[in-house]
C-alpha positions as CSV (number, residue, x, y, z in Angstrom):
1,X,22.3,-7.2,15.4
2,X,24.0,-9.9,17.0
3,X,22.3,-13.2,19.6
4,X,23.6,-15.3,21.8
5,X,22.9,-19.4,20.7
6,X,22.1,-22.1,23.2
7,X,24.1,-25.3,23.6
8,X,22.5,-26.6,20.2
9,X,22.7,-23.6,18.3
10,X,19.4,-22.6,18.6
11,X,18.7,-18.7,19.2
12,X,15.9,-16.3,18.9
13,X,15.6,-12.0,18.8
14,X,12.8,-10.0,18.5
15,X,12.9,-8.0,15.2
16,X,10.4,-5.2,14.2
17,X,9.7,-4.8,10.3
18,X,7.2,-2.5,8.3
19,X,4.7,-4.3,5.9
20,X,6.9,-5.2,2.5
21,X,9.2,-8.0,1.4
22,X,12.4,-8.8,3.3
23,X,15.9,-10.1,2.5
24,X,17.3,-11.9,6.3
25,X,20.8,-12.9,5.9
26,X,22.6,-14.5,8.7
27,X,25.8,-14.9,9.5
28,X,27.4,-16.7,12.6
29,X,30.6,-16.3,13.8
30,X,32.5,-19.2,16.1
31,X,34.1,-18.6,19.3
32,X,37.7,-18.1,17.6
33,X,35.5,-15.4,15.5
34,X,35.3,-17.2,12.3
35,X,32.7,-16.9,10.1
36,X,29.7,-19.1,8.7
37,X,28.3,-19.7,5.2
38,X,25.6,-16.9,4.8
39,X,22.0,-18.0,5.3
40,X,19.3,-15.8,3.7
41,X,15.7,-15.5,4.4
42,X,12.5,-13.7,2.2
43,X,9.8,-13.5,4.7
44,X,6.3,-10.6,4.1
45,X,5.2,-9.1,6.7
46,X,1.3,-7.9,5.0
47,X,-0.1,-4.6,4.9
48,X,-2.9,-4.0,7.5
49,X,-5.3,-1.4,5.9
50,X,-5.5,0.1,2.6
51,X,-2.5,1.9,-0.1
52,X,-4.0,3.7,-2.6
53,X,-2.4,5.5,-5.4
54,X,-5.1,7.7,-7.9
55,X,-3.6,8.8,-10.9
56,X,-4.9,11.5,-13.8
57,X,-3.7,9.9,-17.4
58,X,-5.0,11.9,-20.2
59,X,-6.2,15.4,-19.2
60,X,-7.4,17.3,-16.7
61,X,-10.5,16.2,-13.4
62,X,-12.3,17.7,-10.9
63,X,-11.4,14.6,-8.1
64,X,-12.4,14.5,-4.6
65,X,-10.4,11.9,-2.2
66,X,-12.2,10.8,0.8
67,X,-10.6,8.2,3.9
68,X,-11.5,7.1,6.6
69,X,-13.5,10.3,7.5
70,X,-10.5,12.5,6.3
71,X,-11.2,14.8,3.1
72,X,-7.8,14.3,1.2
73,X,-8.8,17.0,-1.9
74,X,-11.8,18.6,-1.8
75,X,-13.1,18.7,-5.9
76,X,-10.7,20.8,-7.1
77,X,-9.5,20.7,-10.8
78,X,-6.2,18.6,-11.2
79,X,-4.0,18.3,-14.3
80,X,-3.0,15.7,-16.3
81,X,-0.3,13.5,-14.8
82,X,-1.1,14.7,-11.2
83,X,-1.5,11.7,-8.5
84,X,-2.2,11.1,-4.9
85,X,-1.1,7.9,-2.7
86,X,-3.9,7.6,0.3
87,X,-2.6,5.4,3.5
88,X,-6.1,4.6,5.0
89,X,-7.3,1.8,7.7
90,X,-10.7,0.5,6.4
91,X,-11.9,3.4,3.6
92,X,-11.3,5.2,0.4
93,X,-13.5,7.2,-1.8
94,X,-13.0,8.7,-5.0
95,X,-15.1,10.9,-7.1
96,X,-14.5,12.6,-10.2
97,X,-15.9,14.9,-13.2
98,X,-13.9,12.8,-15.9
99,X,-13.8,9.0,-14.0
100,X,-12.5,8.1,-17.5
101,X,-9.2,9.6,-16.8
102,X,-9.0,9.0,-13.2
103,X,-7.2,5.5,-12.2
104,X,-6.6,3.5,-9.2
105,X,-3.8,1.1,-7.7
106,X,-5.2,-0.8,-4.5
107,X,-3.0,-2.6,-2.2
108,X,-0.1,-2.7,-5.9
109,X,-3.1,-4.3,-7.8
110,X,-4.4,-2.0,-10.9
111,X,-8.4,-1.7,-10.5
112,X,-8.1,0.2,-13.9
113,X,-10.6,3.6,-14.2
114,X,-13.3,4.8,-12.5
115,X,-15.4,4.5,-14.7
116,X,-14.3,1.4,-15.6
117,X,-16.7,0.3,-12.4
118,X,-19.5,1.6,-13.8
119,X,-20.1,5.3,-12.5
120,X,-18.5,8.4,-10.9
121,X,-17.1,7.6,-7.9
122,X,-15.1,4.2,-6.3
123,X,-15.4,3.2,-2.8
124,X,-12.6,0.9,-1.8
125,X,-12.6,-1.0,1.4
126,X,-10.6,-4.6,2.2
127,X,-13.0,-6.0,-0.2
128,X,-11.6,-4.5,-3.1
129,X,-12.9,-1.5,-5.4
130,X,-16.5,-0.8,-6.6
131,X,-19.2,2.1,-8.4
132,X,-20.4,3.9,-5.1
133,X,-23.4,6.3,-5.2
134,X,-22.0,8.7,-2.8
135,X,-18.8,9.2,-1.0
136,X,-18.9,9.6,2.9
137,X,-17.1,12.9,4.0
């Protein structure tokens, strides 16, 4: 991508970028085509909603995945090692059989088991992760 500068050098482009971290490096070039020393920029653009990956460590659980109104698995037995990464806007719900084998990454930060929050089922939202009684469907 390339911009034209004003008369002090200044210049300005629109730029569209997913949610993550970013490497800019910029590079000018004179009017005789020579180049400039490199420039780099880190800039994050955040996440708007919710990542979550569930993972089964240790044996086998019945898990159901709820978001955002959307039933992701429906209860079903899943093996040891199986995961699942759910993209959702405001809600996530988890339940399962063995919670103590069932764990959960919000947002890249490690909320440890289910059961680690004191029950069968998680309900994540922008709050964070916490026991629910009940998932929505």
């Amino acid at each position: 991508m390339s911009a034209a500068t004003t008369a002090d050098g200044t210049f300005s482009f629109t730029l569209q970028l997913n949610p993550g971290r970013w490497q800019l490096v910029l590079v000018g070039t004179s009017p005789r085509g020579v180049s400039t020393a490199s420039i780099s920029r880190s800039i994050t653009i955040p996440f708007k909603g919710l990542n979550v990956l569930i993972q089964i460590k240790g044996g086998p659980s019945g898990i159901s995945v709820y978001h955002d109104g959307i039933t992701d698995t429906p209860g079903y037995s899943q093996a040891d090692g199986w995961s699942i990464t759910v993209v959702a806007k405001t809600w996530v719900c988890v339940k399962a059989t063995r919670p103590q084998l069932v764990y959960m990454t919000v947002n890249g930060a490690s909320y440890g088991t289910i059961s680690g929050l004191g029950g069968q089922r998680a309900y994540i939202d922008a709050t964070g992760a916490k026991n629910a009684i009940s998932c929505p469907p």
